[in-house]
C-alpha positions as a Python dict, from the first residue, in 0.01 Angstrom:
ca = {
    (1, 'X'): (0, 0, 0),
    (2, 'X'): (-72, 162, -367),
    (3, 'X'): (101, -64, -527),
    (4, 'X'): (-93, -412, -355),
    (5, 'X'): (-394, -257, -425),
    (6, 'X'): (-312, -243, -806),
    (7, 'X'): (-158, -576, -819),
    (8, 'X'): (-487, -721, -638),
    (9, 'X'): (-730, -444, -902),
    (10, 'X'): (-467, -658, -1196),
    (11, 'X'): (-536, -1028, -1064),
    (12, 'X'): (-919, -931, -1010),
    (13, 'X'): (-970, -797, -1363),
    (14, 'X'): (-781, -1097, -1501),
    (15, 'X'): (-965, -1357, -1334),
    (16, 'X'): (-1303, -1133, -1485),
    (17, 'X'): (-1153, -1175, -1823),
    (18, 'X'): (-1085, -1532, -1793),
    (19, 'X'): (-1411, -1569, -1650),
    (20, 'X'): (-1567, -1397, -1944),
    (21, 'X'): (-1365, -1533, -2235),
    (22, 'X'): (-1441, -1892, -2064),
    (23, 'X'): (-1818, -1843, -2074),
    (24, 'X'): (-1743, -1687, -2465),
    (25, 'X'): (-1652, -2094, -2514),
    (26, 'X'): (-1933, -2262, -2458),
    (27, 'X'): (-2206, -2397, -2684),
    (28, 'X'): (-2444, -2140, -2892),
    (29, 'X'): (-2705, -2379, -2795),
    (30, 'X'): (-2866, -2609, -2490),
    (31, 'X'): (-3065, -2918, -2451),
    (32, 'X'): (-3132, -3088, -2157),
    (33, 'X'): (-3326, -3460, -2180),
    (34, 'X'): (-3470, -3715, -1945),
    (35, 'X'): (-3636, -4041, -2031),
    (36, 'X'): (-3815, -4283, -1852),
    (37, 'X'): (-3998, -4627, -1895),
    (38, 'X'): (-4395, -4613, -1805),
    (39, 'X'): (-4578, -4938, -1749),
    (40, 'X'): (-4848, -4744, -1910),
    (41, 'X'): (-4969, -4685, -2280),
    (42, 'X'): (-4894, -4343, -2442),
    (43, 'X'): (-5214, -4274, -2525),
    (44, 'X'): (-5294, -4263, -2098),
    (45, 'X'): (-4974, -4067, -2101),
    (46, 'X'): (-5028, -3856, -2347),
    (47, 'X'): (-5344, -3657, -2264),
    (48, 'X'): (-5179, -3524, -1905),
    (49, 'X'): (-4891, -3384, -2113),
    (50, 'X'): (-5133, -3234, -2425),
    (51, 'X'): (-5393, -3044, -2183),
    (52, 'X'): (-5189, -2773, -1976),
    (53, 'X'): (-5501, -2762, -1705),
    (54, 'X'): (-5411, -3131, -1601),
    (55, 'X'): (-4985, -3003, -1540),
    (56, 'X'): (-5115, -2961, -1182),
    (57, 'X'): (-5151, -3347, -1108),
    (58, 'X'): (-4769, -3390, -1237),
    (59, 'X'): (-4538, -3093, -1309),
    (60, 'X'): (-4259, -3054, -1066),
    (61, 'X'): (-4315, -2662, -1107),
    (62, 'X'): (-4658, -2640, -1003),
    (63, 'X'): (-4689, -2696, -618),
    (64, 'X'): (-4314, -2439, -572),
    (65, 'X'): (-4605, -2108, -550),
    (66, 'X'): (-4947, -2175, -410),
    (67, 'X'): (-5053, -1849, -530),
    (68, 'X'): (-4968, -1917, -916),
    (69, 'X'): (-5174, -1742, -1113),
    (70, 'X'): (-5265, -1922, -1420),
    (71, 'X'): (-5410, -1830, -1767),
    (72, 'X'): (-5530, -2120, -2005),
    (73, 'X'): (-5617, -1987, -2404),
    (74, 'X'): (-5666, -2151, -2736),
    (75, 'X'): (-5770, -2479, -2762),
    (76, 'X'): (-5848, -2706, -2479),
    (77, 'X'): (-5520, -2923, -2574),
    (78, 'X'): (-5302, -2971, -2854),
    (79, 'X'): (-5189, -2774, -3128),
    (80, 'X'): (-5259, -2431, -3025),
    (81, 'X'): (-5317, -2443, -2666),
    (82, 'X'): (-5168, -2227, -2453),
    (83, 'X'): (-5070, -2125, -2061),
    (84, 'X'): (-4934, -1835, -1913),
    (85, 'X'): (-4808, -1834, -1552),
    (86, 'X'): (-4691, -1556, -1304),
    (87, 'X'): (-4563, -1705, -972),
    (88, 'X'): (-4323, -1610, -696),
    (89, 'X'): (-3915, -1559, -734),
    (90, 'X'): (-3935, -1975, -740),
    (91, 'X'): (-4130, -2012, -1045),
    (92, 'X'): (-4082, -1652, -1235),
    (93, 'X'): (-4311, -1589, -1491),
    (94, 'X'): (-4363, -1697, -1880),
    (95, 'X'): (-4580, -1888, -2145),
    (96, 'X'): (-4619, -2212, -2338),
    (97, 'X'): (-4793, -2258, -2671),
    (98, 'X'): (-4833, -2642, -2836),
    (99, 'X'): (-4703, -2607, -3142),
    (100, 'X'): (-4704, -2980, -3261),
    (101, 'X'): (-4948, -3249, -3122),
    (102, 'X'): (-4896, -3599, -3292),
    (103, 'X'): (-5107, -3740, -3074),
    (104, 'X'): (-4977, -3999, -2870),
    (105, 'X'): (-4645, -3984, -2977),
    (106, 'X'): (-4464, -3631, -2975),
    (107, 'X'): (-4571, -3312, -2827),
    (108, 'X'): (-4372, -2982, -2908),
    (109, 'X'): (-4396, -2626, -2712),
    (110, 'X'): (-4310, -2317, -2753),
    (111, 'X'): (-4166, -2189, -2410),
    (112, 'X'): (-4116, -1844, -2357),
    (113, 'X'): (-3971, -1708, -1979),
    (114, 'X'): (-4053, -1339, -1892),
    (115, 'X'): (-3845, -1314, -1551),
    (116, 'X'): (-3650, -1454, -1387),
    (117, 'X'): (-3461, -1431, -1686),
    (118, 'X'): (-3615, -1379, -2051),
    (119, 'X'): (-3527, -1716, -2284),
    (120, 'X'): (-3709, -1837, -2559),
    (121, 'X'): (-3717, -2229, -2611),
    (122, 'X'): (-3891, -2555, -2680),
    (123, 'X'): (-3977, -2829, -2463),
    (124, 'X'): (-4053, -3148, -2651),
    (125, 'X'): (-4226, -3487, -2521),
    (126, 'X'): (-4185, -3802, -2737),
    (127, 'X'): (-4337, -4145, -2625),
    (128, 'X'): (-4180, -4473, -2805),
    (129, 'X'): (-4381, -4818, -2712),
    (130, 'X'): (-4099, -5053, -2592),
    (131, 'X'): (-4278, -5356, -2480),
    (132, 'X'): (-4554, -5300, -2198),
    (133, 'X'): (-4408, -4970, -2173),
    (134, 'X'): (-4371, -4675, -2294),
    (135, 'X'): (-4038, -4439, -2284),
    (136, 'X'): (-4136, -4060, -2202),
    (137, 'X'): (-3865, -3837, -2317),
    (138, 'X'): (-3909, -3508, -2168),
    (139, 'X'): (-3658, -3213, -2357),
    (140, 'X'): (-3571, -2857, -2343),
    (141, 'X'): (-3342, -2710, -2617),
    (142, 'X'): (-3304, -2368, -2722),
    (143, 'X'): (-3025, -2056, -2781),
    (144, 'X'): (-2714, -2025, -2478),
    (145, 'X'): (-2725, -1616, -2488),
    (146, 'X'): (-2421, -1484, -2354),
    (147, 'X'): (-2561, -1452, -1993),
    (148, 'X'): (-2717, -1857, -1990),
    (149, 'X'): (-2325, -1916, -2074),
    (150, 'X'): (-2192, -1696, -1864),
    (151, 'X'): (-2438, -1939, -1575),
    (152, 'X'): (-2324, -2182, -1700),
    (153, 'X'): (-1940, -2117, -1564),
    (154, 'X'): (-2092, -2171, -1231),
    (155, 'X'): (-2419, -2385, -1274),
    (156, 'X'): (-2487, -2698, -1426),
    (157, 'X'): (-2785, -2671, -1610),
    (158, 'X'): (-2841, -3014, -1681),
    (159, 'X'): (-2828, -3115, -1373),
    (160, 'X'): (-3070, -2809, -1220),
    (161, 'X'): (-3282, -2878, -1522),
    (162, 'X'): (-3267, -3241, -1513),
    (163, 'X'): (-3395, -3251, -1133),
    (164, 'X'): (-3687, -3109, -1222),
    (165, 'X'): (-3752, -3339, -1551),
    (166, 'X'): (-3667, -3647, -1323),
    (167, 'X'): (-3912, -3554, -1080),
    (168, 'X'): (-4217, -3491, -1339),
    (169, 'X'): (-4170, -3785, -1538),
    (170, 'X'): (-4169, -3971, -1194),
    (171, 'X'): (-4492, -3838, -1090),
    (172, 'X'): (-4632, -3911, -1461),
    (173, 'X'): (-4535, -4308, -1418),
    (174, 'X'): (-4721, -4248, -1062),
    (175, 'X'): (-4997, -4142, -1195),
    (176, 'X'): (-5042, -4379, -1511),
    (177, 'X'): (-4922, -4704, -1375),
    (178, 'X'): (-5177, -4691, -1096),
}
């Protein structure tokens, strides 16, 4: 009986190890990137991106907690605006700051998480006229700390992440090619 328990105490650990020297391999860093083609201008596009008060008509994160709370600072939009948010287990808590606004054809943030889990990164919107459209990139990239990697053994990020981008940049073409 001593002796199965050890040998099943041995394969346990080793599959931890391999587990953890797996996760050790992946990348340093993450980005995750959606684009889509709006039947709209980027300068209509643009402005419900830039002002972090007008997220709630198109941000696949805003209708998951009813009882968001919500903190708007700096400037109205742009470089320098910010918004702070403190939801339910669903949405977590954090802040974004614009850091660039070359209005209407990039927008960079500064995204910080608090909880769930703490990560620092940016989130980046480019619009690039193609014909009577425009194509909305929507991108997060940042740092793969050893736990993000260690998720990453048993979630694909891109594809959790990538939902969500889908779905916002969906309801942005809803909005702008009405």
């Amino acid at each position: 009986m001593l002796k199965a328990v050890a040998i099943i105490a041995l394969v346990l650990a080793a599959g931890i190890a391999g587990i953890l020297v797996f996760a050790a391999t992946k990348p340093d860093m993450f980005r995750v990137e959606r684009t889509l083609a709006v039947k709209a201008p980027a300068d209509a596009i643009y402005p419900l991106i830039a002002d972090f008060q007008r997220w709630t008509s198109w941000s696949p994160y805003e209708g998951r907690d009813p009882g968001m709370k919500r903190t708007f600072g700096g400037t109205a939009q742009g470089r320098g605006a910010t918004y702070a948010w403190d939801g339910n287990k669903d949405i977590g808590a954090g802040r974004m700051e614009v850091l660039e606004a070359s209005t209407p054809s990039k927008l960079r943030i500064k995204l910080d998480f608090e909880r769930p889990f703490e990560g620092h990164n940016i989130a980046e919107f480019t619009f690039v006229p193609q014909g009577g459209a425009t194509l909305v990139t929507w991108a997060m990239y940042g740092p793969a700390p050893f736990l993000s990697k260690l998720m990453q053994v048993f979630v694909n990020m891109d594809n959790m992440i990538g939902k969500d981008f889908e779905t916002g940049l969906a309801n942005l073409k809803k909005l702008t090619e009405k």
